[in-house]
C-alpha positions in Angstrom: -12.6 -7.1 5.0 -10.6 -6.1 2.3 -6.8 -6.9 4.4 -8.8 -10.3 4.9 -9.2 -11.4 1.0 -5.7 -9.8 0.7 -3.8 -12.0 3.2 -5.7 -15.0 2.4 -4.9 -14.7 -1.6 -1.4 -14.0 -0.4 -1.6 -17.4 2.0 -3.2 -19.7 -1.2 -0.5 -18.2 -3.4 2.1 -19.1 -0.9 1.0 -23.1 -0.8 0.2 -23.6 -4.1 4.0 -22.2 -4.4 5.5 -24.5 -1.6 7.2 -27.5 -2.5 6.0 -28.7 1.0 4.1 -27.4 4.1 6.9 -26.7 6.4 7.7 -23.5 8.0 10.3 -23.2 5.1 8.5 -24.5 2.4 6.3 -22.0 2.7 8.7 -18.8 3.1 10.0 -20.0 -0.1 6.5 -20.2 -1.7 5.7 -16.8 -0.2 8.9 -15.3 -1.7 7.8 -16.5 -5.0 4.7 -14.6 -4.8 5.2 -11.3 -6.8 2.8 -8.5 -7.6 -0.9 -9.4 -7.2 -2.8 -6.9 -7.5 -4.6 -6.0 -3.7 -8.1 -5.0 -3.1 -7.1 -2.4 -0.3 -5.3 1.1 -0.9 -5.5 2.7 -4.3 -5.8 1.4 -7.4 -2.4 0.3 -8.8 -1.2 -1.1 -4.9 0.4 -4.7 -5.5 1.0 -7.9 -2.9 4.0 -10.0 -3.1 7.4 -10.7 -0.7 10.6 -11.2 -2.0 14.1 -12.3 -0.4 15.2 -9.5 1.0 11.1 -7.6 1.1 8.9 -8.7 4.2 6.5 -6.0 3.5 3.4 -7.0 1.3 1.9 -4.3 0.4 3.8 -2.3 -2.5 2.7 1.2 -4.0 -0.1 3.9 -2.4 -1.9 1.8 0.0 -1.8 4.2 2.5 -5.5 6.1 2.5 -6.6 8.2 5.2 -10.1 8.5 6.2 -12.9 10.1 8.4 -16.5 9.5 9.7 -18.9 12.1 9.1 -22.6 11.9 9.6 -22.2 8.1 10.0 -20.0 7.5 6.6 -16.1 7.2 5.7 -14.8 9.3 3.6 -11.6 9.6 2.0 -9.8 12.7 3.1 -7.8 14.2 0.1 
């Protein structure tokens, strides 16, 4: 749920950014896009592109996690 409200700021960033809706319009407004903050991977992980970055996610977003007894749980 989380990579959902993250891609979908990222998407209403991006056309609020774009001078117009076509396909380049809105790579430019999504390489205007820097650093918002993301509500998946640690605290401190930011969203944004730039020219040369296709990668959104910036920082520790990698967390690793396991089911026991029915709940996740972050492995340290």
């Amino acid at each position: 749920m989380a990579r959902g409200h993250d891609i979908g700021r990222l998407i209403a960033e991006a056309l609020a950014r774009s001078s117009d809706f076509t396909r380049e319009g809105v790579r430019l407004g999504l390489e205007q896009v820097k650093w918002l903050p993301a509500a998946e991977g640690h605290e401190g992980t930011l969203l944004g592109f730039g020219v040369h970055d296709r990668g959104a996610l910036h920082g520790r977003y990698l967390v690793v996690r396991q089911w026991l007894s029915g709940e996740t749980r972050e492995v340290a």
